[in-house]
C-alpha positions as CSV (number, residue, x, y, z in Angstrom):
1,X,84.2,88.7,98.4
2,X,83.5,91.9,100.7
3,X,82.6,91.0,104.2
4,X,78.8,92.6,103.8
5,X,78.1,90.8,100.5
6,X,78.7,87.3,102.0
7,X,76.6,88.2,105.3
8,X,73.9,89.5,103.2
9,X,73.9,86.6,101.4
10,X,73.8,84.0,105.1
11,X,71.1,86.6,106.1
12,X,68.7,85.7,103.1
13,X,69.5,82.1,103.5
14,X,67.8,82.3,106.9
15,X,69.3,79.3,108.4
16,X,68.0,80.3,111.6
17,X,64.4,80.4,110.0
18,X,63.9,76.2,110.3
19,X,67.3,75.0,110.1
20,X,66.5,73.5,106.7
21,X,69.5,72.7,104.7
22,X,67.4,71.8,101.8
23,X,66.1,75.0,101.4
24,X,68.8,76.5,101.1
25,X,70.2,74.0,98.8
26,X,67.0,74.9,96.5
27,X,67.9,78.8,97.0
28,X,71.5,78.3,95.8
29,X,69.7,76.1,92.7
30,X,67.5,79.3,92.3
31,X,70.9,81.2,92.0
32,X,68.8,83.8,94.4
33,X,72.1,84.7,95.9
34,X,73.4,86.1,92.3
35,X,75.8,84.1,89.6
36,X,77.8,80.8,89.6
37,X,81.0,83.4,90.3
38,X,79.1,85.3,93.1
39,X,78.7,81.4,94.7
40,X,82.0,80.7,94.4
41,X,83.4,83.6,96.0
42,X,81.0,83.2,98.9
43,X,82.3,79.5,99.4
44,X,85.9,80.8,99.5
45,X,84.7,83.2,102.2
46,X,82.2,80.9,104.2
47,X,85.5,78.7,104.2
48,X,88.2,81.1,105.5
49,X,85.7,81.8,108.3
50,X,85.2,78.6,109.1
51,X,88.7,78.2,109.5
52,X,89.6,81.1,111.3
53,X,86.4,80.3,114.0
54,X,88.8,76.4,113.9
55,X,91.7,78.1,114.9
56,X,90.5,80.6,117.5
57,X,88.5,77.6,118.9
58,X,92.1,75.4,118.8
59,X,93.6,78.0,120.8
60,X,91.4,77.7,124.1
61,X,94.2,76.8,126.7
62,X,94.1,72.9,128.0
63,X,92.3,73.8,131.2
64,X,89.2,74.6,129.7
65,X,89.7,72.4,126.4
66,X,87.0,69.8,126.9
67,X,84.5,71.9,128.6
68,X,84.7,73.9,124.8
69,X,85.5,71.2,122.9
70,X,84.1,68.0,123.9
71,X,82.8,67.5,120.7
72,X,83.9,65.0,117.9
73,X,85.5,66.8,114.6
74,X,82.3,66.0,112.9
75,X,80.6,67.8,115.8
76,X,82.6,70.7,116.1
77,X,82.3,71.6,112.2
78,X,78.8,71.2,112.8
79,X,78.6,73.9,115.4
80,X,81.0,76.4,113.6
81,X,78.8,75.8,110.3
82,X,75.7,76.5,112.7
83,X,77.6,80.1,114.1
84,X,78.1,80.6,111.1
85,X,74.7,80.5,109.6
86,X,73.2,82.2,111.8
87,X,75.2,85.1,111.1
88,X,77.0,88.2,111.5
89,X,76.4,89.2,115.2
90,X,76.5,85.6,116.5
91,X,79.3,84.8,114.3
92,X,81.9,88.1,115.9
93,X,79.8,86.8,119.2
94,X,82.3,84.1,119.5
95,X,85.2,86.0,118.6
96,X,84.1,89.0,121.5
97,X,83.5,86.6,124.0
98,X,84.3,82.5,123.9
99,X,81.7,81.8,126.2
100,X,79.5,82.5,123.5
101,X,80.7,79.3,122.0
102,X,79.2,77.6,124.5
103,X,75.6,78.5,124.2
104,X,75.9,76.9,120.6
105,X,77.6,73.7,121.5
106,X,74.9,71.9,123.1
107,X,72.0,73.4,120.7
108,X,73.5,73.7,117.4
109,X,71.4,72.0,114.4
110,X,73.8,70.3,112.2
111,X,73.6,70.5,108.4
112,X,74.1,74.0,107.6
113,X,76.8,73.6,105.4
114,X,75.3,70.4,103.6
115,X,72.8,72.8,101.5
116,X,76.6,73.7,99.6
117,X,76.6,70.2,98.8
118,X,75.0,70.0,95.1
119,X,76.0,73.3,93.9
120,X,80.4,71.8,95.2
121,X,79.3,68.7,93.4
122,X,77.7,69.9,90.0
123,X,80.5,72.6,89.9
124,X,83.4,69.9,91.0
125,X,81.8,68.1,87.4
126,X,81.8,71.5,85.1
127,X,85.5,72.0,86.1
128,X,86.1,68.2,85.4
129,X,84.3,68.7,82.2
130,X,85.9,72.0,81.1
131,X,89.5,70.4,82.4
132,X,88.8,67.5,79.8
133,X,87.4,69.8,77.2
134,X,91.0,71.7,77.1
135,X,92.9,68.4,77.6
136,X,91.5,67.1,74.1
137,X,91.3,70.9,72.8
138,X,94.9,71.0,73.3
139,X,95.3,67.1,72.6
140,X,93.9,68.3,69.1
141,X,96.1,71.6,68.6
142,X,99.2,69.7,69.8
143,X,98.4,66.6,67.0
144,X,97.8,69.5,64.3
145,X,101.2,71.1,65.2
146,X,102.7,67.8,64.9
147,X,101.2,66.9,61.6
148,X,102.5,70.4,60.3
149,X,105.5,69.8,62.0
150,X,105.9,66.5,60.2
151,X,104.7,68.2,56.7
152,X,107.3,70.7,56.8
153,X,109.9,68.1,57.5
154,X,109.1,66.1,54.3
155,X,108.7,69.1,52.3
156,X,112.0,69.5,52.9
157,X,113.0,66.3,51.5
158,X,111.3,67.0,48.4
């Protein structure tokens, strides 16, 4: 996904509006950020920059360690998914200048990245069911080519 589709699509999710993750759970239902693909895409991306904001966070020397990181794992994802959906300036913020970090770790609002919750678990359950679907599609095939397998051998006999 391009960089200014997936901030486009944080920006109209307005996390910073009223911090309300199931609003935006209900505006991913509404597909009002385009199709199921678009969605998937953005998740990729939302992921990889939570991860890279992980590792740039990880890489703050021992010294000042706690005084950046003195929250749990639960906590710190929670303030990364916050950066994060509050968007593009605040996000590269943190990247220009760690010390912005810090203005977000004691007033975060957890839950941001809870509103992907229903759309990861009703998709999780289409792949499942599209998985299985093949499996017996290919169950059938493979039972077909074995009965015509098994036709040709005794038409040999004959």
């Amino acid at each position: 996904m391009i960089d200014k589709k997936f901030w486009s699509i944080i920006k109209k999710m307005e996390w910073n509006k009223d911090f309300n993750d199931k609003r935006i759970s209900m505006f991913i239902k509404q597909k009002k950020y385009g199709d199921i693909k678009t969605m998937v895409s953005f998740l990729d991306e939302y992921y990889k920059k939570e991860n890279n904001l992980y590792i740039y966070i990880n890489k703050i020397n021992e010294s000042e360690y706690e005084k950046y990181l003195g929250a749990s794992d639960d906590g710190l994802g929670d303030i990364i998914s916050h950066i994060i959906g509050n968007g593009e300036n605040v996000y590269k913020s943190v990247f220009n200048n760690k010390k912005n970090f810090l203005k977000y770790k004691n007033s975060y609002k957890e839950k941001f990245s809870y509103s992907f919750n229903d759309f990861l678990t009703k998709f999780q359950n289409f792949k499942e069911k599209e998985t299985k679907t093949k499996e017996i599609k290919n169950f059938k095939n493979n039972q077909i080519n074995s009965m015509n397998n098994e036709t040709n051998i005794n038409m040999e006999f004959i």
